[in-house]
N, CA, C and O atoms as a Tinker XYZ file with bonds, in Angstrom:
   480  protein
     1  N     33.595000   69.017000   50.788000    73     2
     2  CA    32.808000   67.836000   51.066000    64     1     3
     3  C     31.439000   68.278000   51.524000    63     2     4     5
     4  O     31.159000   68.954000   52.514000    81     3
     5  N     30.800000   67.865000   50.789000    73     3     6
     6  CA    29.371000   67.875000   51.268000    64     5     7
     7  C     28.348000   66.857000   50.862000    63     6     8     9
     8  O     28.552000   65.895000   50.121000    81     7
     9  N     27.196000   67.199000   51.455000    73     7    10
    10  CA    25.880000   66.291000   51.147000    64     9    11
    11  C     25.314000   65.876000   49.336000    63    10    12    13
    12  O     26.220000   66.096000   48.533000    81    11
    13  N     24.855000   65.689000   49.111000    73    11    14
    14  CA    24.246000   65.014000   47.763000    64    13    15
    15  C     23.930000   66.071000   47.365000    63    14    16    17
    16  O     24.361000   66.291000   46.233000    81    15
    17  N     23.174000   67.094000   47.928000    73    15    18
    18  CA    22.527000   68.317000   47.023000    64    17    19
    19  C     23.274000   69.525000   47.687000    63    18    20    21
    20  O     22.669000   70.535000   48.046000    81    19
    21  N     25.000000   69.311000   47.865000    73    19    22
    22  CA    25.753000   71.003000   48.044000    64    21    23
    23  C     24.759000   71.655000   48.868000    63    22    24    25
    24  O     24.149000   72.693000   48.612000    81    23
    25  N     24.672000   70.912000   49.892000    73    23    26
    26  CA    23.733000   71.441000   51.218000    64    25    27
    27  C     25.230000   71.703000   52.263000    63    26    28    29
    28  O     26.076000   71.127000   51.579000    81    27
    29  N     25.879000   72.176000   53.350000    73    27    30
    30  CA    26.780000   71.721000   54.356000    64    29    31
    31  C     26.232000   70.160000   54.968000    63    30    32    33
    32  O     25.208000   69.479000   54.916000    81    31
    33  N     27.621000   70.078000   55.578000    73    31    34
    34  CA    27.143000   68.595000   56.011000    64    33    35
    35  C     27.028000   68.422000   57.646000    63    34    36    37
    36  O     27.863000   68.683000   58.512000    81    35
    37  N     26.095000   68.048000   57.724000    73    35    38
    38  CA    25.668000   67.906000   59.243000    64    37    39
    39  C     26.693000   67.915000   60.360000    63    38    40    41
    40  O     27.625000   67.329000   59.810000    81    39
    41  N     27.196000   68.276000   61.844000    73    39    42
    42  CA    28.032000   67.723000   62.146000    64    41    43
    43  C     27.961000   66.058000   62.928000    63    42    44    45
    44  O     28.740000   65.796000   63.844000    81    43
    45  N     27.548000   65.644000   62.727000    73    43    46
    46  CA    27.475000   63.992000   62.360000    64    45    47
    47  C     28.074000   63.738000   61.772000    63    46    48    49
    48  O     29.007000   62.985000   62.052000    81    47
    49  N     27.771000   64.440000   60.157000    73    47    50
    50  CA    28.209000   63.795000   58.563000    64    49    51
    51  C     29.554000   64.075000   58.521000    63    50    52    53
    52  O     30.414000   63.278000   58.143000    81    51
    53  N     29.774000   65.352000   58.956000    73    51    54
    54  CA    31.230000   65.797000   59.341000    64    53    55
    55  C     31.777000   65.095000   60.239000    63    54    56    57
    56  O     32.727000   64.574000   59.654000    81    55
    57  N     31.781000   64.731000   61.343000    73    55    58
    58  CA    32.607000   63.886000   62.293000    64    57    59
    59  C     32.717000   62.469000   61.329000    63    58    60    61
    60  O     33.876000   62.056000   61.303000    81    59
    61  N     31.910000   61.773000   60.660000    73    59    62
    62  CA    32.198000   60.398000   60.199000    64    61    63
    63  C     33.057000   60.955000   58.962000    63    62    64    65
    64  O     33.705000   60.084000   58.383000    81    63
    65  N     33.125000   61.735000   58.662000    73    63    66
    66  CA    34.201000   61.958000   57.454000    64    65    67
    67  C     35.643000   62.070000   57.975000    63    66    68    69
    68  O     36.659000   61.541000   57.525000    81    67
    69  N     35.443000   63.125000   59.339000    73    67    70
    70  CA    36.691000   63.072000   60.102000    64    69    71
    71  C     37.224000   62.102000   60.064000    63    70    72    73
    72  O     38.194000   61.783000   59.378000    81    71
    73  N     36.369000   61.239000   61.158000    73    71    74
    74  CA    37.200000   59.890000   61.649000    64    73    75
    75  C     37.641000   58.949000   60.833000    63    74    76    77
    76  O     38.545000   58.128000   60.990000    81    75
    77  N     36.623000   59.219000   59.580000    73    75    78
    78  CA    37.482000   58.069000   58.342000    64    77    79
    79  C     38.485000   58.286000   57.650000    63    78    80    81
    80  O     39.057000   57.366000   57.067000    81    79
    81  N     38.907000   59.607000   57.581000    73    79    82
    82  CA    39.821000   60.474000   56.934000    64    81    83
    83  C     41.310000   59.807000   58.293000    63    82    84    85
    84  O     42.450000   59.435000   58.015000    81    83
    85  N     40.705000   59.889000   59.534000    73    83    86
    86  CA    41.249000   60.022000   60.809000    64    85    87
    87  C     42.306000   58.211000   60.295000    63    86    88    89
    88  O     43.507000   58.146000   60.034000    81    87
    89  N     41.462000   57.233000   60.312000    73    87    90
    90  CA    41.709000   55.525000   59.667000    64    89    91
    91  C     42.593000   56.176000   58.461000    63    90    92    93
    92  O     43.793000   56.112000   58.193000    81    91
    93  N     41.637000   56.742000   57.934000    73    91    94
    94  CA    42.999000   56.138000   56.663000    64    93    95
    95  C     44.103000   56.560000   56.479000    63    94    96    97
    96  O     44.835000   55.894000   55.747000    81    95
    97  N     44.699000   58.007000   57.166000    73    95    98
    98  CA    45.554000   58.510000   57.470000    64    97    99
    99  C     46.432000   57.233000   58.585000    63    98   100   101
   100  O     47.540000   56.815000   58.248000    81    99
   101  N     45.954000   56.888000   59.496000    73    99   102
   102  CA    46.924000   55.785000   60.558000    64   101   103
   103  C     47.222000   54.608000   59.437000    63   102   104   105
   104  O     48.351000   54.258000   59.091000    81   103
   105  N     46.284000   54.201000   59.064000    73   103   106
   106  CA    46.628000   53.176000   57.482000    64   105   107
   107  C     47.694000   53.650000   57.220000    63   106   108   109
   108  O     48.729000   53.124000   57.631000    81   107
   109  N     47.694000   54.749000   56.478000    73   107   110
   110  CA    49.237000   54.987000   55.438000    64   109   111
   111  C     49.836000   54.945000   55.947000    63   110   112   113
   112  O     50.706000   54.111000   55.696000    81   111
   113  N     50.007000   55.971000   57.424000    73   111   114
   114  CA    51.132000   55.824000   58.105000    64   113   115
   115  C     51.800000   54.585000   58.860000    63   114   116   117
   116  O     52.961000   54.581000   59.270000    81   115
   117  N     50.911000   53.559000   58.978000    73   115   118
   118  CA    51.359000   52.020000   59.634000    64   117   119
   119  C     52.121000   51.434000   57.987000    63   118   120   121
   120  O     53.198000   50.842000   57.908000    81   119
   121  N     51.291000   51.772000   56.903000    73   119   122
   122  CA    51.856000   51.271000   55.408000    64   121   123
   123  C     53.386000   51.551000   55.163000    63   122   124   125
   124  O     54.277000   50.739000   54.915000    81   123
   125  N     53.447000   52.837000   55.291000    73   123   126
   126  CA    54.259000   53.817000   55.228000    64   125   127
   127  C     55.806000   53.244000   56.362000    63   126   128   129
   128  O     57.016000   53.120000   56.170000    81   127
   129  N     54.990000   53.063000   57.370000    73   127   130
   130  CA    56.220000   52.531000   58.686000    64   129   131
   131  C     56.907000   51.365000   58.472000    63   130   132   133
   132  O     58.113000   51.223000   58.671000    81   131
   133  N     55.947000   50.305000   57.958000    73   131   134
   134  CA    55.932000   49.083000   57.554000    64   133   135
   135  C     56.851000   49.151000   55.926000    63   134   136   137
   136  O     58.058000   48.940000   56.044000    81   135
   137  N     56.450000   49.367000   54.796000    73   135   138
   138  CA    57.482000   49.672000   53.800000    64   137   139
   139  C     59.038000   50.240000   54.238000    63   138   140   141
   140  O     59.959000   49.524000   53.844000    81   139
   141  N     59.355000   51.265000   54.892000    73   139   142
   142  CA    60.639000   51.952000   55.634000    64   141   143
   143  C     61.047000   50.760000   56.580000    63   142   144   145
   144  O     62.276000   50.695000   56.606000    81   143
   145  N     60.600000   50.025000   57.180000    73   143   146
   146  CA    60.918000   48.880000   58.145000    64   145   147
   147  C     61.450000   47.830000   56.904000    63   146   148   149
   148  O     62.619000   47.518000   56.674000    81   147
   149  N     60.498000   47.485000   56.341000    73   147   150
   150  CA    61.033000   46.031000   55.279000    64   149   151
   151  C     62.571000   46.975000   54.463000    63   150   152   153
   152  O     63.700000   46.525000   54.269000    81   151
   153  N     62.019000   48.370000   54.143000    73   151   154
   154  CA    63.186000   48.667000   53.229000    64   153   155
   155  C     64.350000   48.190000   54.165000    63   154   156   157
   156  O     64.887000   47.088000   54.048000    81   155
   157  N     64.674000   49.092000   55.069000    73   155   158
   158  CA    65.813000   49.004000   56.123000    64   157   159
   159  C     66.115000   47.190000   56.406000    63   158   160   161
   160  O     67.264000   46.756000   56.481000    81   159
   161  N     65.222000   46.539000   56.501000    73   159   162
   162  CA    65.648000   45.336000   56.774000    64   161   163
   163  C     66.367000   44.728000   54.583000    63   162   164   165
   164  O     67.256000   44.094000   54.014000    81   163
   165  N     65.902000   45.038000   54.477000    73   163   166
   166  CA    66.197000   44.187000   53.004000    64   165   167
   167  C     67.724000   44.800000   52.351000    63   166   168   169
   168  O     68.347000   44.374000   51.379000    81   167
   169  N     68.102000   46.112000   53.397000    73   167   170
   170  CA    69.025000   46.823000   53.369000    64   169   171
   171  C     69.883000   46.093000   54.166000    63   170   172   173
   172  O     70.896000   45.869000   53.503000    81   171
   173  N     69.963000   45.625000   55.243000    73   171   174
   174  CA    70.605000   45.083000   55.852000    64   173   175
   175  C     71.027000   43.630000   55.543000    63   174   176   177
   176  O     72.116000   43.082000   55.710000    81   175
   177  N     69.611000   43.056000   54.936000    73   175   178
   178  CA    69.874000   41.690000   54.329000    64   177   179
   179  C     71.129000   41.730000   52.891000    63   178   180   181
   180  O     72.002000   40.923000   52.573000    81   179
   181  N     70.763000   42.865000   52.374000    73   179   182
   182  CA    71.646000   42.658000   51.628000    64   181   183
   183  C     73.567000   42.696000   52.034000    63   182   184   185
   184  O     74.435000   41.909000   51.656000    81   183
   185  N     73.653000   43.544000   52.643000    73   183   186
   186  CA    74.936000   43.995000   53.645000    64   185   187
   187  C     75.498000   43.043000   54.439000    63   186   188   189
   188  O     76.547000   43.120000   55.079000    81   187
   189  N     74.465000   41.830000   54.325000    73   187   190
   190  CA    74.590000   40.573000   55.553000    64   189   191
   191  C     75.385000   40.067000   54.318000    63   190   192   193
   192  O     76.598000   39.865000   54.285000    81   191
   193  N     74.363000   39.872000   53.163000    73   191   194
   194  CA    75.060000   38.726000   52.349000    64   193   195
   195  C     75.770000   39.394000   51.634000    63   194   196   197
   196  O     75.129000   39.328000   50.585000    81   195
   197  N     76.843000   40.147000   51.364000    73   195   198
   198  CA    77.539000   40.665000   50.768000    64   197   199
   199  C     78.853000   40.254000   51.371000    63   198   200   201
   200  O     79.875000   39.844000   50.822000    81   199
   201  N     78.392000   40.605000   53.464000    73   199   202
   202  CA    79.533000   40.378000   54.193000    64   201   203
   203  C     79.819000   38.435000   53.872000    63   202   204   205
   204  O     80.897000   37.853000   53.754000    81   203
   205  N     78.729000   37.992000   53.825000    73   203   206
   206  CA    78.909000   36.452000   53.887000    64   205   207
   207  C     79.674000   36.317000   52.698000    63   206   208   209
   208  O     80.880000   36.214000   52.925000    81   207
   209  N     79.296000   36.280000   51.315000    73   207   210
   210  CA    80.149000   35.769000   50.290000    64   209   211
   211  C     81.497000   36.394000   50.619000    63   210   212   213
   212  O     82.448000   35.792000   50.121000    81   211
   213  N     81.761000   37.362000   51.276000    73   211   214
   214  CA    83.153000   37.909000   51.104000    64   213   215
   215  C     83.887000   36.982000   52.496000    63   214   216   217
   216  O     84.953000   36.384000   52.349000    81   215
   217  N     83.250000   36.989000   53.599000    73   215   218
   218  CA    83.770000   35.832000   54.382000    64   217   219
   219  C     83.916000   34.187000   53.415000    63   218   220   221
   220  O     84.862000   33.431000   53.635000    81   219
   221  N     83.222000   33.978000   52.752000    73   219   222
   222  CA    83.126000   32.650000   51.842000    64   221   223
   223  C     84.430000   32.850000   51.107000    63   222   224   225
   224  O     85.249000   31.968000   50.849000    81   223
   225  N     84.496000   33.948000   50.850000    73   223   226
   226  CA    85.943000   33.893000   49.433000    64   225   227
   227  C     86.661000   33.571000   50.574000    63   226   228   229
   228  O     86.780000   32.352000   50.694000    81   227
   229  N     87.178000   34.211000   51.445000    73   227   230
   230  CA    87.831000   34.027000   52.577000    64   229   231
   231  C     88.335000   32.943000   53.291000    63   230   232   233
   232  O     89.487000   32.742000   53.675000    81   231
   233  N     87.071000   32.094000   53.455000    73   231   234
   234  CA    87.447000   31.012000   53.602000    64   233   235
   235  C     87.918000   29.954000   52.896000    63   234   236   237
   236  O     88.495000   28.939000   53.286000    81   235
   237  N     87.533000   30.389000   51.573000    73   235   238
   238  CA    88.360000   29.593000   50.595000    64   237   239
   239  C     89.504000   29.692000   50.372000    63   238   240   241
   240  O     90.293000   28.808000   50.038000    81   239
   241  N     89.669000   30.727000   50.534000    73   239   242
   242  CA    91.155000   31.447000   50.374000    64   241   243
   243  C     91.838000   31.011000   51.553000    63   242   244   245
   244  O     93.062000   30.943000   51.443000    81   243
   245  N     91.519000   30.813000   52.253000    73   243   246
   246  CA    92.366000   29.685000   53.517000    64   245   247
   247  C     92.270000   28.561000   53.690000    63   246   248   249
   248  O     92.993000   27.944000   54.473000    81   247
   249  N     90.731000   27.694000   52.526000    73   247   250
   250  CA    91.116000   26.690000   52.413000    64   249   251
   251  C     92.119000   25.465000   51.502000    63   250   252   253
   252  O     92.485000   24.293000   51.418000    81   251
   253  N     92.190000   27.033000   50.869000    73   251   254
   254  CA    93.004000   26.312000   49.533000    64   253   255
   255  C     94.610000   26.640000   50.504000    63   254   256   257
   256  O     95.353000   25.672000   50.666000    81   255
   257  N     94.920000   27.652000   50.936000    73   255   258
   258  CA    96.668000   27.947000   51.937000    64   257   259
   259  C     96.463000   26.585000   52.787000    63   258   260   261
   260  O     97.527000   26.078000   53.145000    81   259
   261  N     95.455000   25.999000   53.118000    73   259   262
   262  CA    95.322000   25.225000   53.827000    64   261   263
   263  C     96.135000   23.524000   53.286000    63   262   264   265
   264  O     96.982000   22.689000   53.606000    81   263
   265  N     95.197000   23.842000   52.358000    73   263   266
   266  CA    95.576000   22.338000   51.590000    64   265   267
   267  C     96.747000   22.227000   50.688000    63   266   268   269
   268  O     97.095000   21.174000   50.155000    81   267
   269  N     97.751000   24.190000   50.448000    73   267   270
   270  CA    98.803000   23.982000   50.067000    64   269   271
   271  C     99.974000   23.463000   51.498000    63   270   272   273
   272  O    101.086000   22.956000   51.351000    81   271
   273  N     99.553000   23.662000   52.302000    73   271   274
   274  CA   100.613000   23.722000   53.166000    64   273   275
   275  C    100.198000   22.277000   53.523000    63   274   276   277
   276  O    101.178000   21.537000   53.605000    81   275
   277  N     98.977000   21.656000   53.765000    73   275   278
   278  CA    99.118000   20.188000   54.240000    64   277   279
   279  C     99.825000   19.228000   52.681000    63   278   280   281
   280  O    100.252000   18.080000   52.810000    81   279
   281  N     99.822000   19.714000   51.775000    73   279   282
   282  CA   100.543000   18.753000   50.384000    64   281   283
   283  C    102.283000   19.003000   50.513000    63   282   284   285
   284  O    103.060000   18.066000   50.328000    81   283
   285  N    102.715000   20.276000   50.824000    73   283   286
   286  CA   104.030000   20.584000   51.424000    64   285   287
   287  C    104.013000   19.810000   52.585000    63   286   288   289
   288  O    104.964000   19.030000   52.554000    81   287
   289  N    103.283000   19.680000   53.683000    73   287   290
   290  CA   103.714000   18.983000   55.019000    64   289   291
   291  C    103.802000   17.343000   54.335000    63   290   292   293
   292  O    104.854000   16.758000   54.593000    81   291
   293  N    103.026000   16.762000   53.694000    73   291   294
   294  CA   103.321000   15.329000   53.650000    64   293   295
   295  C    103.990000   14.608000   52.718000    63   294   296   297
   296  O    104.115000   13.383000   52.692000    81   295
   297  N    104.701000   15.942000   51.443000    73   295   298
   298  CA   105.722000   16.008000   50.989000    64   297   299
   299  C    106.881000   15.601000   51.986000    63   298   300   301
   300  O    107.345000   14.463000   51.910000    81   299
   301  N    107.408000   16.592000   53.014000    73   299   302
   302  CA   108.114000   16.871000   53.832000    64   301   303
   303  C    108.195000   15.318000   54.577000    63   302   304   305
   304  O    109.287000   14.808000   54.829000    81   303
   305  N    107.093000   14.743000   54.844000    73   303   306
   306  CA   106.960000   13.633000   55.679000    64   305   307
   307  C    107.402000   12.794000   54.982000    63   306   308   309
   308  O    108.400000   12.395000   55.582000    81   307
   309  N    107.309000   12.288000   54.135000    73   307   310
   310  CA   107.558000   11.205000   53.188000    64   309   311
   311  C    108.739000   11.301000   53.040000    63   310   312   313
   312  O    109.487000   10.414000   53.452000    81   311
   313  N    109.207000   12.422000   52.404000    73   311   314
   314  CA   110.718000   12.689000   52.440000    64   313   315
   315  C    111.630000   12.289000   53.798000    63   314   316   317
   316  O    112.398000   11.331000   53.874000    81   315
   317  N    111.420000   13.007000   54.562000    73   315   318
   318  CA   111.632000   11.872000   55.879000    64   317   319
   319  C    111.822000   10.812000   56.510000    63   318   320   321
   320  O    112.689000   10.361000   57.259000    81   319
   321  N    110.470000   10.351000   55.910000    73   319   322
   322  CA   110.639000    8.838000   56.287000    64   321   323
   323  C    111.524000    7.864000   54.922000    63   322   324   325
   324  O    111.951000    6.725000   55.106000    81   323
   325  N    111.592000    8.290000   54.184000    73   323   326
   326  CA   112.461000    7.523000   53.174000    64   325   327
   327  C    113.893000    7.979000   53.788000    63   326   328   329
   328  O    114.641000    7.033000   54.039000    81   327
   329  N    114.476000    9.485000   54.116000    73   327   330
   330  CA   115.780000    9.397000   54.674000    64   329   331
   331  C    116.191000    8.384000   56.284000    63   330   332   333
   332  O    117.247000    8.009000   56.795000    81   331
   333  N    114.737000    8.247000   56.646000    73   331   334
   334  CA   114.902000    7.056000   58.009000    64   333   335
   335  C    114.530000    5.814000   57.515000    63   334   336   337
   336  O    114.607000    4.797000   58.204000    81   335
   337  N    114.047000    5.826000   56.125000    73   335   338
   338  CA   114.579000    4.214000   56.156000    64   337   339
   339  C    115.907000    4.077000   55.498000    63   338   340   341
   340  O    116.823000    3.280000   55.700000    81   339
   341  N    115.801000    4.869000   54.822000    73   339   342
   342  CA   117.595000    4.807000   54.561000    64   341   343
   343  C    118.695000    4.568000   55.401000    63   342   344   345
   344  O    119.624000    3.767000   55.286000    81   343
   345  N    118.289000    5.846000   56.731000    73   343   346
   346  CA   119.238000    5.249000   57.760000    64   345   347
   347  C    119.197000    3.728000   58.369000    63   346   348   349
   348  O    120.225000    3.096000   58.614000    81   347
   349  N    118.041000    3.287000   58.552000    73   347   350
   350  CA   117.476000    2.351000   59.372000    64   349   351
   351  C    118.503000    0.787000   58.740000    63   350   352   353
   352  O    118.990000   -0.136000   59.394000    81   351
   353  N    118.516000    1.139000   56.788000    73   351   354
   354  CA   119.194000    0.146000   56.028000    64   353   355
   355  C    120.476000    0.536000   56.513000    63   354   356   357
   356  O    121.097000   -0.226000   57.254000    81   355
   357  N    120.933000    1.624000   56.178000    73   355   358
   358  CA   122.563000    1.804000   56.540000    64   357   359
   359  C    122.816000    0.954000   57.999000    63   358   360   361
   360  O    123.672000    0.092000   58.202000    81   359
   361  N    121.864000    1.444000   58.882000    73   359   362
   362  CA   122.701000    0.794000   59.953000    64   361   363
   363  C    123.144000   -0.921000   60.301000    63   362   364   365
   364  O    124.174000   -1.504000   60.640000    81   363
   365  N    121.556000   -1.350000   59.961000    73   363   366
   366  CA   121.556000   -2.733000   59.310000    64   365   367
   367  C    122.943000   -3.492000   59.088000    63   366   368   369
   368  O    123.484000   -4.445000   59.648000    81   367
   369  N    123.306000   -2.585000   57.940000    73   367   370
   370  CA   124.409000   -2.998000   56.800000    64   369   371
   371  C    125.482000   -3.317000   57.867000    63   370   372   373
   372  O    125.905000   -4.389000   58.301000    81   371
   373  N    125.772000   -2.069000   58.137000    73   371   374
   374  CA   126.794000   -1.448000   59.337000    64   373   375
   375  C    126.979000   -2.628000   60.500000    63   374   376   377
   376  O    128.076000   -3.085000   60.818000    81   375
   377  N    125.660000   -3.051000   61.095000    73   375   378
   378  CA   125.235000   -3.989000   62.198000    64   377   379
   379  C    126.152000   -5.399000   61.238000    63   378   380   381
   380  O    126.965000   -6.314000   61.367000    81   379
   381  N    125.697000   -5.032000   60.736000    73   379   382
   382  CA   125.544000   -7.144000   60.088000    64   381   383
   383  C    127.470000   -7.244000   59.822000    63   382   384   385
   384  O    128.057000   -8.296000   60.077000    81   383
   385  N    128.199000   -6.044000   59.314000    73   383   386
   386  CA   129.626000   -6.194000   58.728000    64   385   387
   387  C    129.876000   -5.890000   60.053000    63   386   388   389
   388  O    131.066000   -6.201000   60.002000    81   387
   389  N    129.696000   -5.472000   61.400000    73   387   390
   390  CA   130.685000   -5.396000   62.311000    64   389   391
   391  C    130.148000   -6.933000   62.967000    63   390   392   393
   392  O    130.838000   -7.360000   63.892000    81   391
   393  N    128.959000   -7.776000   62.534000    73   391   394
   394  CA   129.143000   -8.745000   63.767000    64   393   395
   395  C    129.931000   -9.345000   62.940000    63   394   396   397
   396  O    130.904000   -9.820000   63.526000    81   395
   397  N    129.919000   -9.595000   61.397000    73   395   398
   398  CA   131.332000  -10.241000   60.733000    64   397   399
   399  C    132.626000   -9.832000   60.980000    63   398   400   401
   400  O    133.574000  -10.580000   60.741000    81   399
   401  N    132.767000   -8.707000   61.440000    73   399   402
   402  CA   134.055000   -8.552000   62.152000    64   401   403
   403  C    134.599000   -9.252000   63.328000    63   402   404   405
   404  O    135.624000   -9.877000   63.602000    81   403
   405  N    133.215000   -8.809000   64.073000    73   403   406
   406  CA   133.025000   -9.506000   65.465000    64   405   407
   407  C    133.610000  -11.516000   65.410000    63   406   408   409
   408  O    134.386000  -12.203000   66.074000    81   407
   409  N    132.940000  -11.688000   64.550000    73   407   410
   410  CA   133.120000  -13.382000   64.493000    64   409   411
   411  C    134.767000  -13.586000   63.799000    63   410   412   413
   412  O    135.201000  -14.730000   63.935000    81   411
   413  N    135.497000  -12.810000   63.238000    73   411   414
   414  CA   136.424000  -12.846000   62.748000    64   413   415
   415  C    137.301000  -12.510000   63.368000    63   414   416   417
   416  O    138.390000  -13.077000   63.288000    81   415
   417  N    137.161000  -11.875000   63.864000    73   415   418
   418  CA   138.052000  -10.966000   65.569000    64   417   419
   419  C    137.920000  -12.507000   66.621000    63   418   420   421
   420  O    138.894000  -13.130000   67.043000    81   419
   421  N    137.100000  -12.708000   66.760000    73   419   422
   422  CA   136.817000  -13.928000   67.891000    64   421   423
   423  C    137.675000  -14.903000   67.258000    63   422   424   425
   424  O    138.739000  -15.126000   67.836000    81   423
   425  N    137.390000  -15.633000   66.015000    73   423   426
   426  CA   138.181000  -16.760000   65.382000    64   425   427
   427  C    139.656000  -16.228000   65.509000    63   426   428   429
   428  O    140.377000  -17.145000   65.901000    81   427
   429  N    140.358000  -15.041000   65.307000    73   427   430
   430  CA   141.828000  -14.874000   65.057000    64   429   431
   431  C    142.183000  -15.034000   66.701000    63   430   432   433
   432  O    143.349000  -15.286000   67.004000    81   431
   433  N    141.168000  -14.885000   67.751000    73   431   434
   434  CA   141.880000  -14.623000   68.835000    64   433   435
   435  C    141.459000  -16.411000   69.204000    63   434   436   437
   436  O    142.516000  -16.919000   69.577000    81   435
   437  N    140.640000  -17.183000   69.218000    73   435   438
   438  CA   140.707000  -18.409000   69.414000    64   437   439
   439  C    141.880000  -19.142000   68.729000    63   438   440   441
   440  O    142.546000  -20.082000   69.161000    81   439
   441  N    141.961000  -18.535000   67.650000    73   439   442
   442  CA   143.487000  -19.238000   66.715000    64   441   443
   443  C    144.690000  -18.654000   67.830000    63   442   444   445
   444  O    145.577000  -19.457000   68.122000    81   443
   445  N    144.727000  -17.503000   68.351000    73   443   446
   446  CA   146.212000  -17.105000   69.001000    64   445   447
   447  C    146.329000  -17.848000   70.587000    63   446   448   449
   448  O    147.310000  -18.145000   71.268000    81   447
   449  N    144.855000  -17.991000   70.817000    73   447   450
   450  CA   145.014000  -18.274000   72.621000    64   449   451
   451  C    145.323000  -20.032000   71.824000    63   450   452   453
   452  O    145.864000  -20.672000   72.726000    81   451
   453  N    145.229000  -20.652000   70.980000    73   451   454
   454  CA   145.381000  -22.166000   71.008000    64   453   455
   455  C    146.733000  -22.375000   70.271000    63   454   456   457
   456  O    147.057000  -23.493000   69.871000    81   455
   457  N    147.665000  -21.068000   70.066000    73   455   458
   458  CA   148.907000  -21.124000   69.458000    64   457   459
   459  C    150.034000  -21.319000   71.136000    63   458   460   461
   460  O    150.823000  -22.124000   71.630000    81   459
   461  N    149.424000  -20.030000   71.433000    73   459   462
   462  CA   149.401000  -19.697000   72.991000    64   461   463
   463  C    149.664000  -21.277000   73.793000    63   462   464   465
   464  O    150.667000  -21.518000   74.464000    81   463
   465  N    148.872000  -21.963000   73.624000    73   463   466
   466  CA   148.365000  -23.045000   74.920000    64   465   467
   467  C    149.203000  -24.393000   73.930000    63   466   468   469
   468  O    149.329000  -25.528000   74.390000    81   467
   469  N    149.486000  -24.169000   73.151000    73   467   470
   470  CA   150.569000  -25.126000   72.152000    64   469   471
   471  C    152.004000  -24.688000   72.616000    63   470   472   473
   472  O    152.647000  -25.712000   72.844000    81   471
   473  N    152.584000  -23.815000   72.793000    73   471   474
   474  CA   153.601000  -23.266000   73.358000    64   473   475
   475  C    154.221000  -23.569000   74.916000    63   474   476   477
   476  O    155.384000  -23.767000   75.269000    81   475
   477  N    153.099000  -23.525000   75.610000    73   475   478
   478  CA   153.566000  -23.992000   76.740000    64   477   479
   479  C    153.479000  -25.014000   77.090000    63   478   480
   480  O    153.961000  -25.338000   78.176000    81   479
């Protein structure tokens, strides 16, 4: 480096070459820090979303066990409740032929206590 006519260069001319040499060197290296920073982050961004879609399958994958087991549970329920209304009719049935017993039992014994009270 030198002057216009390959003279040496003053030390003036020399120190402002330094110090600009001095800038543009901290430049690259802030460039330089800054590129390695975004890399590392865009590295990580990716690693983020890699972990996310694989949590996403995941959760699908438990939302679907999810919604097999609630279609089995209200299977199960239904089934249920049709064997309790079933019972609910049986007993009904059951109810209604013993009070016909009941009233038939009562009439044979009103017929015996008035056979009874004829007798004496």
């Amino acid at each position: 480096m030198s002057g216009s006519d390959d003279a040496p260069l003053t030390t003036a001319e020399a120190l402002h070459h330094w110090r600009t040499a001095e800038r543009t060197v901290a430049v690259a290296r802030r460039g330089r820090l800054a590129a390695e920073t975004a890399a590392a982050a865009a590295e990580e961004a990716a690693e983020a979303a890699i972990a996310t879609a694989q949590a996403a399958k995941r959760a699908l994958e438990a939302m679907s066990l999810a919604e097999t087991s609630a279609t089995r549970t209200a299977a199960a329920a239904k089934a249920a409740t049709l064997a309790a209304r079933s019972d609910v009719a049986d007993a009904e049935t059951e109810t209604a032929l013993a009070e016909v017993d009941e009233v038939a039992a009562h009439e044979l014994y009103r017929d015996a206590t008035k056979r009874a009270a004829q007798r004496h």
